[in-house]
Residue frames as a rotation matrix with the C-alpha (Angstrom) as fourth column:
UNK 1
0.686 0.380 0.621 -15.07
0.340 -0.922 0.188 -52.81
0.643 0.082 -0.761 -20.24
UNK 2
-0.316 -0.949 0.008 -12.54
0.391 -0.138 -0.910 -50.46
0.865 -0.284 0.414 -18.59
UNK 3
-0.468 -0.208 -0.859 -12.65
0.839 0.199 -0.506 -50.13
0.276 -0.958 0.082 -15.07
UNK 4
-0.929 -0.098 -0.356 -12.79
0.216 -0.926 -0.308 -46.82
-0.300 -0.363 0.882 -14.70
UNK 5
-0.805 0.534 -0.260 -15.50
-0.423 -0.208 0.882 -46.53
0.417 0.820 0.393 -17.42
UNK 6
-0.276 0.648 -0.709 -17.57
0.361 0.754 0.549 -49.07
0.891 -0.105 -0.442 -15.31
UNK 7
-0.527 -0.053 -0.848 -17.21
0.686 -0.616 -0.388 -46.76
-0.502 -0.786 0.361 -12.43
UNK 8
-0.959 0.203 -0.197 -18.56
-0.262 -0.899 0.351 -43.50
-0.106 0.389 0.915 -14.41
UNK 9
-0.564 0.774 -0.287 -21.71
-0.257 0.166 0.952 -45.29
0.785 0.610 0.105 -15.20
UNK 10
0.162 0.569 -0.806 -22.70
0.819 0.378 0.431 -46.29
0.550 -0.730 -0.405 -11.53
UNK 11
0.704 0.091 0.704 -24.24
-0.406 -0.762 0.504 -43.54
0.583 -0.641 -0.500 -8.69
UNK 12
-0.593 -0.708 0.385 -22.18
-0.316 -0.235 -0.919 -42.72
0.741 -0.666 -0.084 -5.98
UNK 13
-0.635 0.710 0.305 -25.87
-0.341 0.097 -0.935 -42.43
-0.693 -0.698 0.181 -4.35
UNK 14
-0.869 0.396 0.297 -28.47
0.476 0.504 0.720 -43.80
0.136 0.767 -0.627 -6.05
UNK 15
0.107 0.752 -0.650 -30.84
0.990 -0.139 0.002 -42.12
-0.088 -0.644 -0.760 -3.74
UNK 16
0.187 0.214 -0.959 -29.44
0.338 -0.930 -0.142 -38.84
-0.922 -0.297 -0.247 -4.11
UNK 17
-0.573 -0.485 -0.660 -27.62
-0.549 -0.371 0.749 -38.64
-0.608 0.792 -0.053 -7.51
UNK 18
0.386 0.911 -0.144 -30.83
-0.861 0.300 -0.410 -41.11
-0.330 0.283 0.901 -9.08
UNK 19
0.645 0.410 0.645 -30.66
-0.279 0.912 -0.301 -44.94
-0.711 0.014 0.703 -9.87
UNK 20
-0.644 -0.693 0.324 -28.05
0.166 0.287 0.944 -46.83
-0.747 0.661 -0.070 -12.35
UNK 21
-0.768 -0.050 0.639 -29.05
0.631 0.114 0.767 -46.13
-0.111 0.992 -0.056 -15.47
UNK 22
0.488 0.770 0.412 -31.76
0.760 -0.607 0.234 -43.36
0.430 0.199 -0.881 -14.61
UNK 23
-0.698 -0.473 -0.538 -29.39
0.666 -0.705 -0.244 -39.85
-0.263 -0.529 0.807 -13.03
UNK 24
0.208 0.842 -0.498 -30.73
0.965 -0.260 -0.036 -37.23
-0.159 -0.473 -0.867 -11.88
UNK 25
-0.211 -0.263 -0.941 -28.69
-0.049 -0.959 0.279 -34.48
-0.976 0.105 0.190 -12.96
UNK 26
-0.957 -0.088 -0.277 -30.20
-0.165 -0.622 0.766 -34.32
-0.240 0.778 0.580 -16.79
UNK 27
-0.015 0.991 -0.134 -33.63
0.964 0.050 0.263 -34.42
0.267 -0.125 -0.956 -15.52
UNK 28
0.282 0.160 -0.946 -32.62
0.576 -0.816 0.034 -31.11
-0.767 -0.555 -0.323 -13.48
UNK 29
-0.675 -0.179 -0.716 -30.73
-0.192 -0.894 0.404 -28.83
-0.713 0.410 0.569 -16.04
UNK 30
-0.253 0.674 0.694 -33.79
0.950 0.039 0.309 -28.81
0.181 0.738 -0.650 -17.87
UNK 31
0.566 0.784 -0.254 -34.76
0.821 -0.508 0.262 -26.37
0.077 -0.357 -0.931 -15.75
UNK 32
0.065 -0.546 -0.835 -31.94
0.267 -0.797 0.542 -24.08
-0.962 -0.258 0.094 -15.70
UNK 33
-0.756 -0.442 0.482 -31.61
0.495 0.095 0.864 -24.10
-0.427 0.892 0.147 -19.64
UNK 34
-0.013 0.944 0.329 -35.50
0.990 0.059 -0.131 -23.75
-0.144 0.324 -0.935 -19.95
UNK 35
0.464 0.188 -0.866 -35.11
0.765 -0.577 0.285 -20.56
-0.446 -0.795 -0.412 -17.83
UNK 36
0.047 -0.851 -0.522 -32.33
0.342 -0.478 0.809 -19.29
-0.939 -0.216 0.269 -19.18
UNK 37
-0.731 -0.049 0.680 -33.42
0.632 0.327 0.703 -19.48
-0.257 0.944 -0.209 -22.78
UNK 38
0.238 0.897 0.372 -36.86
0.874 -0.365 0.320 -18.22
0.423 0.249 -0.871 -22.41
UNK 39
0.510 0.130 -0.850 -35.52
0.537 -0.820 0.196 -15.16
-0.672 -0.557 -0.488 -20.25
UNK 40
-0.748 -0.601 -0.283 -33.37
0.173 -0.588 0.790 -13.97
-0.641 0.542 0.543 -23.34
UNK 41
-0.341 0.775 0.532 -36.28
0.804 -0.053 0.592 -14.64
0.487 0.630 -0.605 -25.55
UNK 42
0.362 0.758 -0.543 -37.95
0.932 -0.290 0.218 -12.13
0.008 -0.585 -0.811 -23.02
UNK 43
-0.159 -0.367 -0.917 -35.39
-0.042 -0.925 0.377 -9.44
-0.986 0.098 0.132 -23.10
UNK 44
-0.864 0.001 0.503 -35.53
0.503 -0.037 0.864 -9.73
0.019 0.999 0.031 -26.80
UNK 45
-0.326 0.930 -0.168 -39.29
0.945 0.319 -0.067 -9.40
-0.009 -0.181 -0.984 -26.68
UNK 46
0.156 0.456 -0.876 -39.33
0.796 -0.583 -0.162 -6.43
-0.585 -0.672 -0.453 -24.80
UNK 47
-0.935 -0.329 -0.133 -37.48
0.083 -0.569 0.818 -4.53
-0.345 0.754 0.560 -27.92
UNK 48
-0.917 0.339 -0.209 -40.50
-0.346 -0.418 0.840 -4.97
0.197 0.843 0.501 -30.08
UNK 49
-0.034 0.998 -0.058 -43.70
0.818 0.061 0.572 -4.80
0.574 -0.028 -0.818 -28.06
UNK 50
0.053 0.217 0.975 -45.33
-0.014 -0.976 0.218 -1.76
0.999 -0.025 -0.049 -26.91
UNK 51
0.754 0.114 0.647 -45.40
-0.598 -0.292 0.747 -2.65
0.274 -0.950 -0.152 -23.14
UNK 52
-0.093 -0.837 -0.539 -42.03
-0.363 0.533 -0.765 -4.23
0.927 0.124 -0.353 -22.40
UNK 53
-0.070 -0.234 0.970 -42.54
-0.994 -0.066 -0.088 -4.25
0.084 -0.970 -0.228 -18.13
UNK 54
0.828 0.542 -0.144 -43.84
-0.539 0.840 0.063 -7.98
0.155 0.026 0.988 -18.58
UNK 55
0.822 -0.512 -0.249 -41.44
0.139 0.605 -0.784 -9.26
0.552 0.610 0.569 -20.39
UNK 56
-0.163 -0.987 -0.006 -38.37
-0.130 0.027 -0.991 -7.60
0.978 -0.161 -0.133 -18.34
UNK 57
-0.128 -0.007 0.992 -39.75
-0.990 -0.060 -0.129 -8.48
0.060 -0.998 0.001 -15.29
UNK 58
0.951 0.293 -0.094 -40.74
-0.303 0.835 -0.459 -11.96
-0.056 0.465 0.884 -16.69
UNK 59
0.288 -0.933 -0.216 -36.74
-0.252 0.144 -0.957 -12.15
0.924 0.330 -0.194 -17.83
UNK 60
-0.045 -0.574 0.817 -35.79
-0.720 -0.548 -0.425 -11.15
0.692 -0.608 -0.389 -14.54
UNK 61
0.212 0.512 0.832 -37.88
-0.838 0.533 -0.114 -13.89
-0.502 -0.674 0.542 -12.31
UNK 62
0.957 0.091 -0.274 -36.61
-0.236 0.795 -0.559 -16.51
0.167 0.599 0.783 -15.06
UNK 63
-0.168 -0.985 0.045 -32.88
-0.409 0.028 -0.912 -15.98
0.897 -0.172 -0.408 -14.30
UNK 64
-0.137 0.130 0.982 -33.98
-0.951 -0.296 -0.094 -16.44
0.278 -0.946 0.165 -10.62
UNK 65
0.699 0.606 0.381 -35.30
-0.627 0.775 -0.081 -19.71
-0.344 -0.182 0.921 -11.21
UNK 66
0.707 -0.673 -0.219 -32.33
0.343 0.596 -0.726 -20.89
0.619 0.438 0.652 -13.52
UNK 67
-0.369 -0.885 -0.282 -29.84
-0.150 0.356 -0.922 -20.30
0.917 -0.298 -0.265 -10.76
UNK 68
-0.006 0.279 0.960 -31.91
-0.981 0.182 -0.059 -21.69
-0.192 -0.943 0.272 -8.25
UNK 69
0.719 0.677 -0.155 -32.17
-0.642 0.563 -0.520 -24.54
-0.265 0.474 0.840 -10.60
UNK 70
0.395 -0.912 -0.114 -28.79
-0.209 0.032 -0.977 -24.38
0.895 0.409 -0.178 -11.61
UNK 71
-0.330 -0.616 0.715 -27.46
-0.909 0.005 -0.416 -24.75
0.253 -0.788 -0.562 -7.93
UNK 72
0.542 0.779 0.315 -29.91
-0.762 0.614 -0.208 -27.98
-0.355 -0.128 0.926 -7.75
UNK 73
0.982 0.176 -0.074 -28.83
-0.174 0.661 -0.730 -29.45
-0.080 0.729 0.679 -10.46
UNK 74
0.112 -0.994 0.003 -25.07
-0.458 -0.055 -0.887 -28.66
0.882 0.098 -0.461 -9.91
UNK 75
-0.163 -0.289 0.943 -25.01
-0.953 0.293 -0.075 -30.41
-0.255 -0.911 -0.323 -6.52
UNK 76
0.665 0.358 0.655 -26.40
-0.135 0.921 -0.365 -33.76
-0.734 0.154 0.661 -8.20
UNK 77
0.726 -0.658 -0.202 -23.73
-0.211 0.065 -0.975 -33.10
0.655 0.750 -0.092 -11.03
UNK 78
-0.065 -0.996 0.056 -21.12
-0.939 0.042 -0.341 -32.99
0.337 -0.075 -0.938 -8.28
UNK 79
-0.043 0.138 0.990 -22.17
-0.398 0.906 -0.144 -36.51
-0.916 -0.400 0.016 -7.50
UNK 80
0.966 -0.146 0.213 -21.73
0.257 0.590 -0.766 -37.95
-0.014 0.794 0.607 -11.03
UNK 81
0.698 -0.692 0.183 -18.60
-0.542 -0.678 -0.496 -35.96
0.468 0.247 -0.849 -10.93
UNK 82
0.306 -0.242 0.921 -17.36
-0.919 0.177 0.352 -38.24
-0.248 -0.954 -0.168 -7.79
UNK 83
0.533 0.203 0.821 -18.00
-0.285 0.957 -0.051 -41.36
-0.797 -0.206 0.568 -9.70
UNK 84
0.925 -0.365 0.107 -15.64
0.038 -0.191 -0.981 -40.39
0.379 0.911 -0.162 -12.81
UNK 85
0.756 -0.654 0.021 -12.16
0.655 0.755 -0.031 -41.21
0.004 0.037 0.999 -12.47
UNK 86
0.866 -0.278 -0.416 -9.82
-0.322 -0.946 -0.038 -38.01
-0.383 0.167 -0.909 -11.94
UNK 87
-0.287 -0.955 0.068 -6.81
-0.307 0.159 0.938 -37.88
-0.907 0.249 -0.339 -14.47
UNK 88
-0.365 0.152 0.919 -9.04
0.625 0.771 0.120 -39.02
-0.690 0.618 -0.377 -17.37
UNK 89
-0.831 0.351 0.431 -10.21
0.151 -0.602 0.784 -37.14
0.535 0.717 0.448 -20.51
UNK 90
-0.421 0.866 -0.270 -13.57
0.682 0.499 0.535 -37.82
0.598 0.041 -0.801 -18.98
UNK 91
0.427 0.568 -0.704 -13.41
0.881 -0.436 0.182 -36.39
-0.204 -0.698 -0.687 -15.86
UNK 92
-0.739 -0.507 -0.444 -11.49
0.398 -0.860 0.320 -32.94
-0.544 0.060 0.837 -17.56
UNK 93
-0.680 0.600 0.423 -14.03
0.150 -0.450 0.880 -32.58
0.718 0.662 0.216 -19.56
UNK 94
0.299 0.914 -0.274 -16.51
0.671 0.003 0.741 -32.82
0.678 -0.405 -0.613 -16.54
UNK 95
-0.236 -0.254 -0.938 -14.35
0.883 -0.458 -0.099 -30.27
-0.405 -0.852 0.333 -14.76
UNK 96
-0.930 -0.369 0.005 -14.53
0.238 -0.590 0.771 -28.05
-0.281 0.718 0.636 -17.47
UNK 97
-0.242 0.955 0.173 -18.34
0.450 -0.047 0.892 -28.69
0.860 0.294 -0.418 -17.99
UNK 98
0.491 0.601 -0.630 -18.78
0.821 -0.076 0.566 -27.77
0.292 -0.795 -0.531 -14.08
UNK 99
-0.181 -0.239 -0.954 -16.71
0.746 -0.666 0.025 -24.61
-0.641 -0.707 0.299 -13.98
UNK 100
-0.867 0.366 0.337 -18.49
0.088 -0.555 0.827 -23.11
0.490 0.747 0.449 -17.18
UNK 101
-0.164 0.980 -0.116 -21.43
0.470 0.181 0.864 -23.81
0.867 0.087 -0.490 -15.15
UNK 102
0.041 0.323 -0.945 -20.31
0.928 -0.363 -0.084 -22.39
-0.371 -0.874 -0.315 -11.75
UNK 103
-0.916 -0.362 -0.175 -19.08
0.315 -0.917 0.244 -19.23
-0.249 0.168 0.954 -13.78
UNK 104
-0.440 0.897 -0.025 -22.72
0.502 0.269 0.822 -19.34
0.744 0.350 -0.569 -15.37
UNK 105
0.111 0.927 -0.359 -24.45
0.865 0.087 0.493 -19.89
0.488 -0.366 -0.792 -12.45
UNK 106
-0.164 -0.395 -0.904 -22.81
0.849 -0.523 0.075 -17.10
-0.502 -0.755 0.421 -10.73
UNK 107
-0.985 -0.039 0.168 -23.01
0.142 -0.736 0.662 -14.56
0.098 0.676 0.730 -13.76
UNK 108
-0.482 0.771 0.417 -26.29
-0.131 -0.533 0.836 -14.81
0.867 0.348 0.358 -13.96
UNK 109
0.320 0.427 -0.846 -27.05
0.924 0.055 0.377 -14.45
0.208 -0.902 -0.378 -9.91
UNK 110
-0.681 -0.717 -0.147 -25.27
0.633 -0.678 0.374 -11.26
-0.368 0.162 0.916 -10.83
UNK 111
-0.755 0.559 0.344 -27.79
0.409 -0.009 0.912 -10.68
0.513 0.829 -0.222 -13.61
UNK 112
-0.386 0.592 -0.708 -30.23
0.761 0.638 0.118 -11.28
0.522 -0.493 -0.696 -11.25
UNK 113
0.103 -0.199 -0.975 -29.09
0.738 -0.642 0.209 -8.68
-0.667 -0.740 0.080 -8.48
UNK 114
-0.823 -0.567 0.031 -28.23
0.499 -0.697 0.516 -6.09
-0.271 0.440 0.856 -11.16
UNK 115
-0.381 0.878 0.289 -32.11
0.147 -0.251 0.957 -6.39
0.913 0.407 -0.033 -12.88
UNK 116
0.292 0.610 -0.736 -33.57
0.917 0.039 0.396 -6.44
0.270 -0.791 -0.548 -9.29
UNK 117
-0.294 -0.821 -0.490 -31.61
0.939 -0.344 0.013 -3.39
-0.180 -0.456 0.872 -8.64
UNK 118
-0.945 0.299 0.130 -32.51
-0.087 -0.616 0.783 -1.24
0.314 0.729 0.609 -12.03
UNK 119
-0.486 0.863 -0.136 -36.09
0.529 0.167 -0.832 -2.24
-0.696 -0.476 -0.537 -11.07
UNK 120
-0.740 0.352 -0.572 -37.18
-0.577 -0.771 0.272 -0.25
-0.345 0.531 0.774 -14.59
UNK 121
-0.692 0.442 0.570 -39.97
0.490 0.868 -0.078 -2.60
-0.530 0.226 -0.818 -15.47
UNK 122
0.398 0.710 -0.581 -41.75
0.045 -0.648 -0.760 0.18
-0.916 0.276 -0.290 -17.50
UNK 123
0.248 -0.633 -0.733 -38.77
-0.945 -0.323 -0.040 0.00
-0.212 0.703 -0.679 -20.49
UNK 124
0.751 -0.192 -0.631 -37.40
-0.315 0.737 -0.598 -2.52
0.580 0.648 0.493 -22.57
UNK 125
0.647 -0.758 -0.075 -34.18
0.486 0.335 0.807 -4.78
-0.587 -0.559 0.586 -20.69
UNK 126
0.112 -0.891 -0.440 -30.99
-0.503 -0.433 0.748 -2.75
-0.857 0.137 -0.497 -20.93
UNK 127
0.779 -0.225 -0.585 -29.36
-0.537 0.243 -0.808 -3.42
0.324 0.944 0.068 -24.32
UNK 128
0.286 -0.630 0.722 -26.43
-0.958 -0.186 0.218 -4.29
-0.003 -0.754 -0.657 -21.89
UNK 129
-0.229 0.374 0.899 -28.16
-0.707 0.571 -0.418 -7.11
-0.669 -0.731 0.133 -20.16
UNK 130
0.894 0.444 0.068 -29.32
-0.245 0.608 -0.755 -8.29
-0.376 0.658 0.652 -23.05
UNK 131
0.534 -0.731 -0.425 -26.09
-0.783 -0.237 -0.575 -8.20
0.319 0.640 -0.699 -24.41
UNK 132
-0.275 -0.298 0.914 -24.73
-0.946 0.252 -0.203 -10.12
-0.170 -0.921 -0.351 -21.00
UNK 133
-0.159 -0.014 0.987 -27.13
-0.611 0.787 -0.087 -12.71
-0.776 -0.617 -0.134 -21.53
UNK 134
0.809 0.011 -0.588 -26.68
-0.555 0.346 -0.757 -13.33
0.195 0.938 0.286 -25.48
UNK 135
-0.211 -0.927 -0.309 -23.04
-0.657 0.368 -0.658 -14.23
0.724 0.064 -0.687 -24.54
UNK 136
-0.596 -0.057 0.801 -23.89
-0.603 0.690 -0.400 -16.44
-0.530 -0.721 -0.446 -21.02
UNK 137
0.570 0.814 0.109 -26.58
-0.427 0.407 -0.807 -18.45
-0.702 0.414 0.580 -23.70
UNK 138
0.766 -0.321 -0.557 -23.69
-0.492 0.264 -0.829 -18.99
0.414 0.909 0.044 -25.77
UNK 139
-0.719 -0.536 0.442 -21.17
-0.681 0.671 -0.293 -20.42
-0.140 -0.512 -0.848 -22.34
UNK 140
-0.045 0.527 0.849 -24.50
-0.599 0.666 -0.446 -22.33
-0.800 -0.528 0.285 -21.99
UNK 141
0.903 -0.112 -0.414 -24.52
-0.223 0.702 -0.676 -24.12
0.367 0.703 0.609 -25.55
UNK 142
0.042 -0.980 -0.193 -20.88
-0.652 0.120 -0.749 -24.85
0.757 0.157 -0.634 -24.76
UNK 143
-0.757 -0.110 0.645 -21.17
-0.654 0.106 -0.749 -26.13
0.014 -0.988 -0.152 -21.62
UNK 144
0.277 0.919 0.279 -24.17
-0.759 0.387 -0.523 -28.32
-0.589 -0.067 0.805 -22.80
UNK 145
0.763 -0.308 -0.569 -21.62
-0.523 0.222 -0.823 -29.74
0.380 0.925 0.009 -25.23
UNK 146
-0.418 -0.903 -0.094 -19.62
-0.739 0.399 -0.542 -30.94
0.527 -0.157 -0.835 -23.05
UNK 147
-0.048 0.656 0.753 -22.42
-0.800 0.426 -0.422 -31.99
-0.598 -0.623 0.504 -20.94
UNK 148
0.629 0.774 0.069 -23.17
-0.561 0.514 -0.649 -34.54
-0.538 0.370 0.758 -23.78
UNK 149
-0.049 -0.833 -0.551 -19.84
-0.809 0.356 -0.467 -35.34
0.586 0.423 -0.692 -24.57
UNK 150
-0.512 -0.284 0.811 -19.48
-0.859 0.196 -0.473 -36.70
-0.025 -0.938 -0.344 -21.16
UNK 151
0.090 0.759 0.645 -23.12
-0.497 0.595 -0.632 -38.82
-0.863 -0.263 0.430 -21.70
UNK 152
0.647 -0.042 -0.762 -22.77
-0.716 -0.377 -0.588 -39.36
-0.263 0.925 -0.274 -25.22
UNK 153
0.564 -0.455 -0.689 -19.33
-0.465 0.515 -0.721 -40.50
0.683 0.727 0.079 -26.21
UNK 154
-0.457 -0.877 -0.147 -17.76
-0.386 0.345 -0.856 -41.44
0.801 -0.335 -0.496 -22.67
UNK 155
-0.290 0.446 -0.847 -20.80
0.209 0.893 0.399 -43.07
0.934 -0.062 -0.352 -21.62
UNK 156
-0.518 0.062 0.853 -21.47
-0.379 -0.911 -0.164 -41.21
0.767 -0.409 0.495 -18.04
UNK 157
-0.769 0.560 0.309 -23.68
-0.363 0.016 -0.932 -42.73
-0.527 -0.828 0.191 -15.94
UNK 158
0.078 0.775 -0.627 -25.49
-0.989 0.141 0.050 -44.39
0.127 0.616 0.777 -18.96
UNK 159
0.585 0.167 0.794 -26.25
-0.491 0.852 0.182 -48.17
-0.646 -0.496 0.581 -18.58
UNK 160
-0.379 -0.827 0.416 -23.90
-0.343 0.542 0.767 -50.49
-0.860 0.148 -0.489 -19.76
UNK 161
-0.568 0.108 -0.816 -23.96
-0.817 -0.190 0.544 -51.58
-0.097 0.976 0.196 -23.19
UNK 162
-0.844 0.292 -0.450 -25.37
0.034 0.866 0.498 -55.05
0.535 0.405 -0.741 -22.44
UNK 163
-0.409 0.815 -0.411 -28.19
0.162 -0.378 -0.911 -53.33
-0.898 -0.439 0.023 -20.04
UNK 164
-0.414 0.614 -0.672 -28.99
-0.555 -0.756 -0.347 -51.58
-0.721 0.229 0.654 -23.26
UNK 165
-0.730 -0.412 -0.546 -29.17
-0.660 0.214 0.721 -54.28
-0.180 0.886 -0.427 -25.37
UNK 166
-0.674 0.711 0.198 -32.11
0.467 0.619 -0.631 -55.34
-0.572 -0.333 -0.750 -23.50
UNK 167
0.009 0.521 -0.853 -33.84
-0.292 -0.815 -0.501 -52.46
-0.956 0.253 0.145 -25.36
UNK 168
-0.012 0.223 -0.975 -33.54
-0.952 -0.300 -0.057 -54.24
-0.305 0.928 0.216 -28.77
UNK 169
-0.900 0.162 0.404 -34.73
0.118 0.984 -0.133 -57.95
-0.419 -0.072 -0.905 -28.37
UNK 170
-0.417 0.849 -0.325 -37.64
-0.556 0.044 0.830 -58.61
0.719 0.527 0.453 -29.79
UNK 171
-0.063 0.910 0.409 -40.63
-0.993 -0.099 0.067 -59.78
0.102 -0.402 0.910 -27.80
UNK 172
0.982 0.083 0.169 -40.30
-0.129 0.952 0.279 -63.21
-0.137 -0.295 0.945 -26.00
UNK 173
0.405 -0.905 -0.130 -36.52
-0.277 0.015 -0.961 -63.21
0.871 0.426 -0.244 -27.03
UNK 174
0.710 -0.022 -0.704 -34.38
0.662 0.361 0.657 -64.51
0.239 -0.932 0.271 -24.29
UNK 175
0.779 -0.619 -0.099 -31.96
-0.612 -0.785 0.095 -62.34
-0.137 -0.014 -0.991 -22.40
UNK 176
0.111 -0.979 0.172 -29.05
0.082 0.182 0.980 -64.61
-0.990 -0.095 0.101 -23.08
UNK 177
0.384 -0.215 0.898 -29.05
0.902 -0.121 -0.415 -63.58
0.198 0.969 0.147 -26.85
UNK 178
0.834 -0.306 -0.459 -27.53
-0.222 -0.948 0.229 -60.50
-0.505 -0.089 -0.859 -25.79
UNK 179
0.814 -0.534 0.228 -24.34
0.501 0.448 -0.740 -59.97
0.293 0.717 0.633 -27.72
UNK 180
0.178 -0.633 0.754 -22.48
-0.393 -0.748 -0.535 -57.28
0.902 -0.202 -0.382 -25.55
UNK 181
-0.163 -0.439 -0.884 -20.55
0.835 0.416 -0.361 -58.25
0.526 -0.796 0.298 -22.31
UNK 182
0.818 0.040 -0.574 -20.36
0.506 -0.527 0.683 -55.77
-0.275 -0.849 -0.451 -18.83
């Protein structure tokens, strides 16, 4: 296995950035994504029910959480980031995944301050806004794409291949039938 590649897959911290083969950053951007999803669903919403205030105040308190989430989850990202080789495909893509995400997280702390501002919770969410966060829902599929490149095909922080291979022995098998090396 290349070097580098054997690096990417071990924590800087284990304690802070989570255990070899268990990380802690794609446990966390659940929670920004969740957020960020359901709060468009919500401006959407508010078009085509009769009391919208829920729903854009609902929107509004979801963004809030996904870049509170998002700032969480991006500090444990810049620890996986640390452990990725710089000059590789790997870690461009992971620069690229983490400044779609600061632009993100920042847009929509923007968002945030803009709805908190308008304070119209009696009307549907601006067409604007809604507009704002159709397009930051579409950085965020991108930016999730790379996210999984990273895990995926250049192996991130995922356990070596002969770690995983413990996962398909059969019951009572020994571990020296593995067939994959470190």
């Amino acid at each position: 296995m290349v070097s580098g590649m054997r690096q990417a897959k071990r924590p800087v911290s284990a304690v802070l950035a989570g255990p070899y083969g268990h990380p802690y950053h794609p446990m966390l951007v659940t929670v920004p994504i969740g957020s960020w999803f359901a709060s468009l669903g919500f401006d959407l919403a508010s078009h085509v029910v009769s009391r919208p205030g829920f729903l854009a105040e609902g929107s509004q308190w979801l963004i809030g959480i996904g870049v509170l989430g998002a700032v969480v989850a991006g500090l444990v990202g810049l620890l996986d980031l640390a452990a990725i080789p710089a000059g590789t495909v790997a870690f461009r893509t992971a620069t690229t995944h983490m400044c779609l995400n600061l632009l993100l997280t920042f847009g929509y702390a923007a968002n945030f301050a803009w709805r908190y501002q308008a304070h119209a919770y009696r009307a549907p969410v601006n067409p604007v806004l809604v507009a704002i966060s159709a397009v930051f829902v579409s950085t965020l599929c991108v930016s999730g794409y790379l996210g999984g490149k990273l895990t995926y095909r250049y192996g991130v922080r995922v356990a070596s291949e002969r770690t995983q291979a413990e996962g398909y022995l059969e019951s009572g098998a020994p571990l020296a039938s593995r067939q994959h090396a470190d």
